[in-house]
N, C-alpha and C positions, 0 to 999 in steps of 0.2 A: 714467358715474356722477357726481353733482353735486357738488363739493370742498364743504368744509365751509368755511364764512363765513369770512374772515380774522383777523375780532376773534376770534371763539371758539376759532380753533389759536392765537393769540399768549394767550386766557384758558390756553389748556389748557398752553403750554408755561411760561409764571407758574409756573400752580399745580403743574406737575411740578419746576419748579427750588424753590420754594417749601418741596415736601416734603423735596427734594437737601439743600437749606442746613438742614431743621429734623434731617436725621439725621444731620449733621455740626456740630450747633450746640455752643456753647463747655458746655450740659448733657448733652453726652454722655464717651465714655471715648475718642471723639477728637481731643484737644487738641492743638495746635502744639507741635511736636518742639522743647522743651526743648534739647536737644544742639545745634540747629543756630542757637540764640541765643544763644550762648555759646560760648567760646572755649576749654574744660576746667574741669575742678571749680574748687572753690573750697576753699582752706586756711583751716580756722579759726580766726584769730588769737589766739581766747582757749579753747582745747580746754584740757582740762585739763593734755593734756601740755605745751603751752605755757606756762600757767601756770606749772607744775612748775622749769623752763628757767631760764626770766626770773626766777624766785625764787633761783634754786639757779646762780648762774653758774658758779661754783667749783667745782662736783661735779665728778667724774671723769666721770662716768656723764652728764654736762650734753652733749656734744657727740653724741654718738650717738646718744640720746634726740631729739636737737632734728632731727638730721637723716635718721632711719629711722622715725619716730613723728611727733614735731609738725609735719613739713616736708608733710605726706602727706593730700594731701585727703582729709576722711572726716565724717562725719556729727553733726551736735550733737541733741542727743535733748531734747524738751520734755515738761515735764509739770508737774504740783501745786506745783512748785518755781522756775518760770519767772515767776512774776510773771502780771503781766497780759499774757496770751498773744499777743493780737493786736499789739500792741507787740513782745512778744519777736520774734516770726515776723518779722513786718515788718522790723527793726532790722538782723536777721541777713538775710534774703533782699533789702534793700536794699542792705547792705553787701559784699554779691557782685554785685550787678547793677552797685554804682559801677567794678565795677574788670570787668565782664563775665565773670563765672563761673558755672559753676551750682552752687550749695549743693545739702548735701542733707541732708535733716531728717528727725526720727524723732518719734512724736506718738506718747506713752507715757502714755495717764494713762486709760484704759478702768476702767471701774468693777470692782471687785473682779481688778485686776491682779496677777499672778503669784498667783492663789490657790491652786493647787493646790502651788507650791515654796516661794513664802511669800519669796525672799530679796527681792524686790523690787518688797512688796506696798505697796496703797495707788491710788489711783489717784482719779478724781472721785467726787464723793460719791453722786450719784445722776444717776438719766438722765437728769433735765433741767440738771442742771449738764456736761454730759459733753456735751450737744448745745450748749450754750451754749459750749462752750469749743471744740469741733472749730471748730464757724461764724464765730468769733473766728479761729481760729488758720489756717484757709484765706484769711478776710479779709485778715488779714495780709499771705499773701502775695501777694494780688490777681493781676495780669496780668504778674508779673514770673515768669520760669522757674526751675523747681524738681524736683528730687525728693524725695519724703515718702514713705518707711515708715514702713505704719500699723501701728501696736499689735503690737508685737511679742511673741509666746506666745502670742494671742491665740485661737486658733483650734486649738493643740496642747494647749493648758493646758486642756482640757474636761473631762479626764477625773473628778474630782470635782468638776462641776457638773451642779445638778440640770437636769430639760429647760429648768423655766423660766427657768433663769439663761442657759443657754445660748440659749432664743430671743429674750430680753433682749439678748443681747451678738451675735446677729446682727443685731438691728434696728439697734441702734447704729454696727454697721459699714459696714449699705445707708447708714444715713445721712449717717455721715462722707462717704463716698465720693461721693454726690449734693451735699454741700456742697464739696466741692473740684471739682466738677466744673461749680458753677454759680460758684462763688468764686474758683475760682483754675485758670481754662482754660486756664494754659502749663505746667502741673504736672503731671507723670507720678507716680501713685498707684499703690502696690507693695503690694497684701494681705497681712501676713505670714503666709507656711505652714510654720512651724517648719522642721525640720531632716528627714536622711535618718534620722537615729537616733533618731526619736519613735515617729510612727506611718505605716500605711501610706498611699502615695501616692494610693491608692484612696480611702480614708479624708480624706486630707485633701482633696482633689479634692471631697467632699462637701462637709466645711466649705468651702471656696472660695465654693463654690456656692450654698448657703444665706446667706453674710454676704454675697453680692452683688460677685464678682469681676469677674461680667459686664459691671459698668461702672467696673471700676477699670482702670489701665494693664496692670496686670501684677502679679506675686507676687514675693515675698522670698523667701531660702532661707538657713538658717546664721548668722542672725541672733544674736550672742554666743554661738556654738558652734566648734565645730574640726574638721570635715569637709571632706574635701579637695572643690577644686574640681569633679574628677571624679567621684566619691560624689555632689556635688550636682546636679551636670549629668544624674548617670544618673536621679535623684530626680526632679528637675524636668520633665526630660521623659515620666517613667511618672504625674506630678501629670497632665501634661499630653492623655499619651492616654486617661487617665481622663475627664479635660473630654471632651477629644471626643467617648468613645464615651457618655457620657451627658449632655452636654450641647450638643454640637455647636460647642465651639470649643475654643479654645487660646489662650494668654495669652505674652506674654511675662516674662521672669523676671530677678532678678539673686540675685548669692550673695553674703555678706559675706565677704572674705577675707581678714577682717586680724587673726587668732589662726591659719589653717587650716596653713601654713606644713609642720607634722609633721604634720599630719591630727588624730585625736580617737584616746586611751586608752579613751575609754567613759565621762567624767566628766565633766559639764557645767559644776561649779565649781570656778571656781579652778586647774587640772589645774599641774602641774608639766610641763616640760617640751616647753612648746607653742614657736609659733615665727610670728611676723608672717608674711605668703601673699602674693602678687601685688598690688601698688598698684592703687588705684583708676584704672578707667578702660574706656572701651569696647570691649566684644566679651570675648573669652577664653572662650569655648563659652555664656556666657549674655548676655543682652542689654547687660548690665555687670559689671563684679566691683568691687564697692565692697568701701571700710571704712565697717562700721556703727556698730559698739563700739573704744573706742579703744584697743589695745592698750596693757597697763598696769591700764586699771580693774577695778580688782576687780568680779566677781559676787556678791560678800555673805561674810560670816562663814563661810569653810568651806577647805579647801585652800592654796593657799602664799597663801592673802587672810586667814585665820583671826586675827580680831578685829577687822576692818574689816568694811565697808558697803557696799552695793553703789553702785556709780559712783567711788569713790575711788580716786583715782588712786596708786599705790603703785612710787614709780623702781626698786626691785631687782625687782621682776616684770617691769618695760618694759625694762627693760634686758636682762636675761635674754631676752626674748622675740624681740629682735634678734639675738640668735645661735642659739636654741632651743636651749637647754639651761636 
């Protein structure tokens, strides 16, 4: 049999590596492991419970605060409120890369945000300003490593949304996820899929799938909720063989654990008698166990937060929440 020309096997094995590198290119959801460019999270200098600390030296409540809460790497959350975003993003995902850590960040600002609870609504005004700000705020973080939880509720909070709203707010979320994925290739991307106590894992396995999971890192789980890690873990992986059986993959996942401590009463806001969960960091039955929300901030006007705002930081709640009670 006569071998085939030399030039054309050295053309054919090109164009086969060619295709190798374009299905591993920095537009896909295989980005360079974050974790292994970096040295462990990153603390945020100016979290609110920081702030709180450095104001309040004197408190009684100053010392344990600062070192079971603000000592604790965990997440800073952007949105409407941020300024000029790609700045913001930047500033902060520079200021872990100077010191080699990986931050992780939260991108909160999806159009008609928390609509259906309402405490912590608002979000970009329309969908061309909400693409203009994701594309901003992955810019930001360019080629430096990161994790980002996207839009948190986003995908649980359907329930009073008309179709159209909801296939509005999946386009937006393939989109996010394609701009971080051509913007900021060392960045693990986390879909948020609400909690164990929304709806079901089947269900939300759909949503996943319609807002374009398929090319984000992975999913969130417990995102300002108080479900034990366990509850999540069972959660995460019935999310997961739902993918499977109807989409043919599986995702990796993480849980937030920084309220889950006592587990959840059944109350989403504000609950009494919660208690800080497992410190951020790798593994613990999901791929991470972050803090997302920072223990302390209020969820809005409702529960031992009643007459505050959502994001306000409030010391006899954080303090409480260090011992749970």
């Amino acid at each position: 049999m006569r071998r085939p020309h030399r030039r054309l096997s050295l053309l054919v094995v090109v164009a086969a590596l060619t295709g190798l590198l374009a299905t591993f290119s920095p537009g896909t959801a295989f980005a360079a492991d974050p974790t292994t460019m970096t040295s462990g999270f990153y603390v945020d200098p100016n979290s609110t419970a920081r702030q709180w600390v450095s104001a309040n030296p004197g408190d009684g409540r100053a010392a344990a605060i600062g070192a079971s809460i603000a000592g604790v790497p965990m997440a800073r959350w952007f949105g409407n409120w941020s300024g000029t975003i790609g700045t913001a993003t930047g500033s902060f995902v520079g200021a872990a890369a100077a010191v080699g850590k990986l931050p992780i960040l939260v991108a909160y600002n999806i159009p008609n945000r928390d609509i259906c609870a309402g405490q912590s609504g608002g979000g970009a005004g329309s969908v061309a300003a909400y693409n203009t700000w994701i594309a901003a705020f992955a810019s930001g973080i360019g080629n430096r490593p990161a994790v980002v939880v996207l839009e948190p509720d986003s995908l649980g909070d359907e329930g009073c949304m008309t179709a159209a709203q909801v296939s509005e707010r999946d386009s937006l979320l393939r989109n996010a996820i394609a701009q971080f994925n051509t913007k900021a290739p060392n960045t693990w991307v986390y879909l948020d899929a609400g909690n164990p106590g929304w709806i079901s894992a089947s269900t939300m396995a759909q949503h996943l799938a319609a807002a374009g999971v398929s090319g984000a890192h992975g999913f969130s789980l417990n995102v300002s909720n108080f479900y034990t890690t366990a509850q999540n873990t069972a959660y995460g992986n019935a999310v997961n063989a739902a993918l499977q059986s109807t989409n043919g993959f599986t995702k990796p996942y993480v849980v937030d654990t920084s309220r889950n401590g006592n587990g959840s009463d059944g109350t989403w806001c504000n609950p009494a008698g919660r208690k800080t969960g497992t410190r951020t960091q790798l593994g613990g039955g999901a791929e991470m166990l972050l803090w997302v929300k920072t223990p302390g901030e209020s969820d809005g006007n409702c529960g031992t937060g009643t007459g505050t705002t959502a994001g306000q930081f409030l010391p006899e709640v954080a303090y409480k929440m260090i011992y749970g009670y």
